[in-house]
C-alpha positions as CSV (number, residue, x, y, z in Angstrom):
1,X,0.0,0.0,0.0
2,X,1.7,3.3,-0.8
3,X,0.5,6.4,1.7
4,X,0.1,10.2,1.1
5,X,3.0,10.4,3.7
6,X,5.3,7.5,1.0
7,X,4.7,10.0,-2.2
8,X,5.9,13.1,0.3
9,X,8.7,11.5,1.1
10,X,10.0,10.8,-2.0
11,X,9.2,14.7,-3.1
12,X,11.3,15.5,-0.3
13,X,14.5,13.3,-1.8
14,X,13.3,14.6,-4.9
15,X,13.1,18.2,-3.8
16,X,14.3,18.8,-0.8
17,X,12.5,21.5,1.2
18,X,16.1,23.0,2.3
19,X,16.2,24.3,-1.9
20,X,12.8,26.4,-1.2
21,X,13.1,30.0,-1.0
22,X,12.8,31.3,2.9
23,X,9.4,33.2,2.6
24,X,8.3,30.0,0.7
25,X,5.8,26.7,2.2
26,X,6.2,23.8,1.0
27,X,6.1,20.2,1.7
28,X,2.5,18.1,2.9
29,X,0.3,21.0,3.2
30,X,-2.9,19.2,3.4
31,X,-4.8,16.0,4.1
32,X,-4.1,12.8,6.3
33,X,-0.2,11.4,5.5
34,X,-1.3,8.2,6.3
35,X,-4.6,7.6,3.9
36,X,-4.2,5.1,1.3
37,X,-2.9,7.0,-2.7
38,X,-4.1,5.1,-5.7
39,X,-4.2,8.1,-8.0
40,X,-2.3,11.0,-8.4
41,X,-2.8,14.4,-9.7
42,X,0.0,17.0,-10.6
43,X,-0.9,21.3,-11.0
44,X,0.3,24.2,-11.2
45,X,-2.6,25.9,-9.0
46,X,-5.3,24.3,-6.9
47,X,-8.1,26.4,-8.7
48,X,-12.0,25.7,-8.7
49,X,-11.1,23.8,-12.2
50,X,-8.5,21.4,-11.0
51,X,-10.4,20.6,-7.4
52,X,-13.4,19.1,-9.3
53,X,-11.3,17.4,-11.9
54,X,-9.3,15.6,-8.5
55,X,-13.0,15.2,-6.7
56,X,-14.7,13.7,-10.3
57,X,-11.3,11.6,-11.0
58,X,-11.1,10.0,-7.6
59,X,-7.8,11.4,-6.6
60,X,-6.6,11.2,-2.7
61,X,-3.8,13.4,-3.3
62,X,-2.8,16.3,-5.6
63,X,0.7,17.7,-6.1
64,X,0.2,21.3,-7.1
65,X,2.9,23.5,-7.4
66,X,2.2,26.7,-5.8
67,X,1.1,26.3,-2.6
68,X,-2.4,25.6,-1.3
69,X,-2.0,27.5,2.1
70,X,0.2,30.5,1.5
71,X,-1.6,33.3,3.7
72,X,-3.5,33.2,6.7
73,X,-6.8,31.8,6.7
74,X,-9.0,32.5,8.8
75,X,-12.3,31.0,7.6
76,X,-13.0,28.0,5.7
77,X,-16.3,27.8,4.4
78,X,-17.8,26.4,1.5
79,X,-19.8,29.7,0.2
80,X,-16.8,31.6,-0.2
81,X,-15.4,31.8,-3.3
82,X,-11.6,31.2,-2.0
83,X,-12.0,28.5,0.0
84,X,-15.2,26.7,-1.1
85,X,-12.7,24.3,-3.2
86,X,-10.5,23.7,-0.1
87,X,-14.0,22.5,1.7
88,X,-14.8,20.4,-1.1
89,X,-11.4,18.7,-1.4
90,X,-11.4,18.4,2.7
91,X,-14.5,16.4,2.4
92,X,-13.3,14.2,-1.0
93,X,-10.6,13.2,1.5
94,X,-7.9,14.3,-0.9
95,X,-4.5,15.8,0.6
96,X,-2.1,18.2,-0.9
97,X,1.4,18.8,-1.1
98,X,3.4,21.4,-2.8
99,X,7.1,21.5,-3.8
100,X,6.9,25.0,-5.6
101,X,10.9,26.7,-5.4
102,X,11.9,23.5,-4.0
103,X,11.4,22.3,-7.4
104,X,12.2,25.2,-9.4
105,X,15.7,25.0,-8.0
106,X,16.6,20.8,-7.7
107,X,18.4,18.8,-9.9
108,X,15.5,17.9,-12.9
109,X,13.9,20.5,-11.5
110,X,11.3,23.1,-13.6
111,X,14.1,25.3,-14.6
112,X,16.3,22.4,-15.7
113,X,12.9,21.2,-17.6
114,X,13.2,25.0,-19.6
115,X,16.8,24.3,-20.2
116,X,16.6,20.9,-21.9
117,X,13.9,21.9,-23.9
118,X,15.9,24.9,-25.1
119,X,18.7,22.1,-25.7
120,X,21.1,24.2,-23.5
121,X,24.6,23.1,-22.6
122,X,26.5,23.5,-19.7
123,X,24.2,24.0,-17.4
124,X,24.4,25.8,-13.5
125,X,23.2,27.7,-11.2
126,X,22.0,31.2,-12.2
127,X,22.4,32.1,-8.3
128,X,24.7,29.6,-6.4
129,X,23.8,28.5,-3.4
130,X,26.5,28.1,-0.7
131,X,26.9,25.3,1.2
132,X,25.2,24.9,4.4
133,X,27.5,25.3,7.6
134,X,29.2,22.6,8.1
135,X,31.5,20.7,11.1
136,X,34.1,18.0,10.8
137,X,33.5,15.4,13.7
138,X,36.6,14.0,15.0
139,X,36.7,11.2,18.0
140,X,39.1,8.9,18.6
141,X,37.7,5.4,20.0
142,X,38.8,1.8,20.5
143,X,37.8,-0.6,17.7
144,X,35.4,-1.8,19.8
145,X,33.5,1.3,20.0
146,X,33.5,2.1,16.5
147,X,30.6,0.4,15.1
148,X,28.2,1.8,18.1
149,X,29.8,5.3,17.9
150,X,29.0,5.4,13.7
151,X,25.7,4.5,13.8
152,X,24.7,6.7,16.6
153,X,26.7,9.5,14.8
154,X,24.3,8.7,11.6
155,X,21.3,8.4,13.5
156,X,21.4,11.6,14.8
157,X,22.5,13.3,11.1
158,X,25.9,13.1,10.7
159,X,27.8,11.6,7.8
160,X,26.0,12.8,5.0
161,X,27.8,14.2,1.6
162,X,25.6,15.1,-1.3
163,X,23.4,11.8,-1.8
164,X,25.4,9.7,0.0
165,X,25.0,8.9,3.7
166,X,26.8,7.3,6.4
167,X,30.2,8.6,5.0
168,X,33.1,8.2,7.6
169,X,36.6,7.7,7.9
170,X,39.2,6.0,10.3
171,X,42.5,5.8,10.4
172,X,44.7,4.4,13.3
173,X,47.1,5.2,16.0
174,X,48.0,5.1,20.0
175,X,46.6,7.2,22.5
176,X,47.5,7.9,25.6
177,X,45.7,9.2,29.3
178,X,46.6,9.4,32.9
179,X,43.7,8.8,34.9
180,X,43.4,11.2,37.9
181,X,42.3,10.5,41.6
182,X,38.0,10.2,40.8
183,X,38.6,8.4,37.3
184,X,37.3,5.7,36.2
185,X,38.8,4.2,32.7
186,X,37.0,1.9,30.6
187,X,40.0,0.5,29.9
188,X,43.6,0.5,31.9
189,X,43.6,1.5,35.4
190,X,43.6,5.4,37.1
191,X,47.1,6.1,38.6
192,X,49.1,5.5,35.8
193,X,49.9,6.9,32.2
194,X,48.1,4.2,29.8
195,X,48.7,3.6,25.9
196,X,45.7,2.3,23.9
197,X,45.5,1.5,20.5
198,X,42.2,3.6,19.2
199,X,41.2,4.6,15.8
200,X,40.3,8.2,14.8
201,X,36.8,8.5,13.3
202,X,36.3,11.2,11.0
203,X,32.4,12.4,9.9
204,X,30.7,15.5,8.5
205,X,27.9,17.3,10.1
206,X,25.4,20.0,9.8
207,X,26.0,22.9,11.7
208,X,22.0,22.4,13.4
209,X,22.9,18.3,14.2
210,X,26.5,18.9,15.8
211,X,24.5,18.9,20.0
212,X,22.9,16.0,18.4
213,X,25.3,14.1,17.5
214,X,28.1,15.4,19.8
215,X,25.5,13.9,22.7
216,X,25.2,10.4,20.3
217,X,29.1,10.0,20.2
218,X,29.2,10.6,23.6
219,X,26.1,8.1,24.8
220,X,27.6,5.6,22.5
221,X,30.8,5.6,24.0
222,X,32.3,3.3,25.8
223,X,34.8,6.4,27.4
224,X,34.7,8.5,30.8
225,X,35.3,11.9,28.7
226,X,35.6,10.6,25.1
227,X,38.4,12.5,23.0
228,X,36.4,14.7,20.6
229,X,37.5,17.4,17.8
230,X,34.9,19.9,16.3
231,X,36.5,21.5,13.3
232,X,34.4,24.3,11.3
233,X,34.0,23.7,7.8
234,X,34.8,26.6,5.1
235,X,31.1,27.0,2.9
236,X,31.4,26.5,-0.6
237,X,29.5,26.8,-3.3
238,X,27.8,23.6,-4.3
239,X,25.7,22.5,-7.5
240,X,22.4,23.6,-6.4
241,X,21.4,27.1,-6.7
242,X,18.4,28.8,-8.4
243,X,18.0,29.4,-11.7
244,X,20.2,28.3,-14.5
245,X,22.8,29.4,-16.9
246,X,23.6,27.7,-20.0
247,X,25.0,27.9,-24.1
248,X,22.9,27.5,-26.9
249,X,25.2,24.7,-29.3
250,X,24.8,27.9,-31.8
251,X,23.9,31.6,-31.6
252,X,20.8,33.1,-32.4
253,X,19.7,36.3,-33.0
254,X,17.4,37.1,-29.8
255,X,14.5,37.1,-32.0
256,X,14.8,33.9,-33.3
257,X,15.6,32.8,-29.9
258,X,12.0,34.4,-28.8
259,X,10.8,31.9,-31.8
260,X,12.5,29.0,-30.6
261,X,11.0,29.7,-26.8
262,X,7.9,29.7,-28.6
263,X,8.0,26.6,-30.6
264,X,9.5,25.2,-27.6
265,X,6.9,26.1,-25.2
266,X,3.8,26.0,-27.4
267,X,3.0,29.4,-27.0
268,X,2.5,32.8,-29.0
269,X,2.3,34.9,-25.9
270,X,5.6,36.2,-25.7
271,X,7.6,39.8,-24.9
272,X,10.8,40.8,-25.8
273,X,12.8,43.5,-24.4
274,X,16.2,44.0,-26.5
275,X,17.0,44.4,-29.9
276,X,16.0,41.8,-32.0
277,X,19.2,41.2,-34.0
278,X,21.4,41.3,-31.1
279,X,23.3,37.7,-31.3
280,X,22.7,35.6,-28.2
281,X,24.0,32.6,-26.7
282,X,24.5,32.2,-22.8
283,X,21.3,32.0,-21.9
284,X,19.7,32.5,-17.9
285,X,16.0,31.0,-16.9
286,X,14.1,31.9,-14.2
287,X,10.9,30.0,-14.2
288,X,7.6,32.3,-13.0
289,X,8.0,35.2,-11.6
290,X,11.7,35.6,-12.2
291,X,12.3,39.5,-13.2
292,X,14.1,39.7,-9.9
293,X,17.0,38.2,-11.6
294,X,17.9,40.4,-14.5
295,X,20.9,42.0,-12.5
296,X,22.3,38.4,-12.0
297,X,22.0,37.1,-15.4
298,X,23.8,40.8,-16.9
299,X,26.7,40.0,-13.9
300,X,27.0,35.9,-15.2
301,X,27.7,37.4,-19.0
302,X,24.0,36.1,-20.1
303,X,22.8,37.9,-23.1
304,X,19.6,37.2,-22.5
305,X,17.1,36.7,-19.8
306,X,13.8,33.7,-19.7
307,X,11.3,34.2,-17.6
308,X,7.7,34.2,-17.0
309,X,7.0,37.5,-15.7
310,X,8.2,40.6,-15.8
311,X,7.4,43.8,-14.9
312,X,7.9,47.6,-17.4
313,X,10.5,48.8,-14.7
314,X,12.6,45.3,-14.8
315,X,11.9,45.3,-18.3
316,X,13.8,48.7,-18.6
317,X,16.7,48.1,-16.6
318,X,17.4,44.5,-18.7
319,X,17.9,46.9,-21.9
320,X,20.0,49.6,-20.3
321,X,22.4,46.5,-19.2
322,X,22.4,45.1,-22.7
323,X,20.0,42.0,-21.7
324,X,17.7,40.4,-23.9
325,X,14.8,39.7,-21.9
326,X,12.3,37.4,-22.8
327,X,9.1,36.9,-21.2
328,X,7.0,33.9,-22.3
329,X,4.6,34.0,-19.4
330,X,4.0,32.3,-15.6
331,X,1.6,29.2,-16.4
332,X,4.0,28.4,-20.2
333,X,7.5,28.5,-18.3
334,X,6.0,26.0,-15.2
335,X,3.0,24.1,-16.9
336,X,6.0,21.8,-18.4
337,X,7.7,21.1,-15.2
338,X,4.1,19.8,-13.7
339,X,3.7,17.5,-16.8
340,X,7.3,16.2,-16.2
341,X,6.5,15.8,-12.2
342,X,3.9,13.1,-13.4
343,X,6.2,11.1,-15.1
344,X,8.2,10.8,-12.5
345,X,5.8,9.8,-9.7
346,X,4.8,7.4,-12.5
347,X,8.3,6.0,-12.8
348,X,9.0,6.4,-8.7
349,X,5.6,4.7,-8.3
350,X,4.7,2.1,-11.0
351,X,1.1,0.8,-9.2
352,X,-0.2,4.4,-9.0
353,X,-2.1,6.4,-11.6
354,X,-0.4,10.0,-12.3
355,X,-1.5,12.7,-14.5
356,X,-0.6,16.2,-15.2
357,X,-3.9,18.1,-15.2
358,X,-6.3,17.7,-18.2
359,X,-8.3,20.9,-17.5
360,X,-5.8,23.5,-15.8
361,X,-4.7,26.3,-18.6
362,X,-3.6,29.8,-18.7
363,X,-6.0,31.9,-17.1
364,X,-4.6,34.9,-19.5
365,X,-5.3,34.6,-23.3
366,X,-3.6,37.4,-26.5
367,X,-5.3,38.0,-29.0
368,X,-3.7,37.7,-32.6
């Protein structure tokens, strides 16, 4: 049986909630984590469209990108048009959970979804990340201890380096103690200088585990007052980031990138700021509402901007710093990134049913 709680799990690995932007929620927003999921549905917005087609296709659980809950609500009721869907949904039973910037910004991510279907190269971070703080974790314990000292370590969140966990090393050596008047040594006697063969145990740790695990070593020790070393790590940069920055195999004029955006992303509602003939070839995405980043793409040598949104003020400065901007709009820059979300539930989750909405679309329209 696979459980609302199961699928949100693996959106966590997927996307972890640590990539989501501060002011952003994200995660299981809605709905009972342990009820039964036969059928999925992936959004970009719960709207009074996609909650009937969840409620009239028997769906316990819908993964909508923007968030559900975002501001305080203070009344649910069923007569009111913002939060008569949420009743309805409450009573079909059907939880929510929403990944939104989390998934903008991971690996396979929406904007990496943009950046394949442009056939970019070379692909990183618009705006890297850096790493979270960091410790090194040093104790030295007899081979004995080792075992019971790692796993504790690892149980309380040490060891972990990029997708793999329980990383460690251990080396050996001699140490040596005198055991003072009120000591008592697990191993030799108080009164007298001891040598012991021990090993040195090496792991990493996130800054907010280190009392954690620090309190695990020491519990799993078989030590008085274990030897331990806390050694800050310097933050780097790592691959995750948001945004992206890539090349184009060959240069295009910036309007016949706007085309290719176009072709690319079935649409014919697209701006462009810039002059058309300018030649363009590093190329920055920012899914959505991504304006904010003109002034990073013009510092990472971009010559032109994707987004989804952008306002006339952002719109002006792109053009004073010599960016292309183009702006293909909010639901065609993130609508593909929901229909790729699918296929992976599909894939992480062969018994389930998974589709992308059938009835969500742009709620603004151009005319020709």
């Amino acid at each position: 049986m696979t459980t609302v709680a199961d699928v949100a799990r693996w959106l966590e690995g997927f996307a972890p909630s640590r990539l989501a932007e501060a002011w952003d929620n994200v995660g299981l927003l809605w709905g009972d984590p342990d009820a039964e999921v036969t059928r999925v549905m992936t959004c970009l917005s719960i709207t009074p469209r996609t909650a009937r087609e969840a409620i009239d296709e028997r769906a316990e659980l819908i993964v909508s990108h923007h968030p559900v809950l975002f501001k305080a609500v203070k009344r649910v009721r069923a007569d009111h048009p913002e939060t008569g869907m949420l009743w309805s949904l409450a009573r079909a039973g059907i939880a929510i959970a929403s990944p939104h910037t989390a998934f903008d910004n991971t690996e396979g991510g929406i904007n990496d979804v943009l950046a394949h279907r442009l056939g970019l190269m070379d692909l990183g971070p618009l705006r890297p990340s850096p790493a979270p703080a960091s410790f090194k974790v040093v104790v030295f314990t007899p081979e004995g201890d080792r075992e019971a000292v790692l796993a504790a370590a690892f149980a309380a969140g040490a060891g972990r380096i990029g997708a793999y966990e329980q990383c460690s090393y251990s080396s050996e050596g001699y140490g040596t103690f005198f055991g003072t008047e009120g000591a008592n040594p697990a191993v030799g006697q108080a009164g007298r200088r001891e040598t012991v063969r021990e090993l040195r145990v090496e792991v990493i740790c996130p800054a907010d585990r280190i009392a954690a695990v620090l309190a695990a070593i020491r519990s799993a020790h078989s030590y008085e007052e274990p030897a331990i070393d806390v050694f800050p790590l310097r933050p780097t940069a790592q691959g995750t980031g948001v945004g992206r920055l890539g090349r184009l195999r060959a240069g295009l004029t910036l309007r016949a990138f706007a085309e290719a955006v176009a072709l690319a992303l079935a649409t014919r509602g697209i701006q462009v700021a810039g002059d058309p003939g300018r030649q363009v070839e590093r190329v920055a995405i920012a899914c959505g509402a991504g304006d904010d980043f003109v002034g990073d793409a013009a510092q990472a040598g971009a010559e032109v901007l994707l987004t989804g949104e952008a306002r006339f003020h952002r719109a002006l400065e792109a053009e004073a710093l010599g960016l292309g901007l183009v702006v293909a709009g909010h639901h065609a820059t993130e609508r593909p990134g929901v229909e790729e979300l699918a296929s992976r539930i599909t894939r992480a989750f062969p018994t389930l049913a998974v589709w992308p909405s059938l009835l969500e679309a742009d709620p603004l329209w151009t005319i020709a």
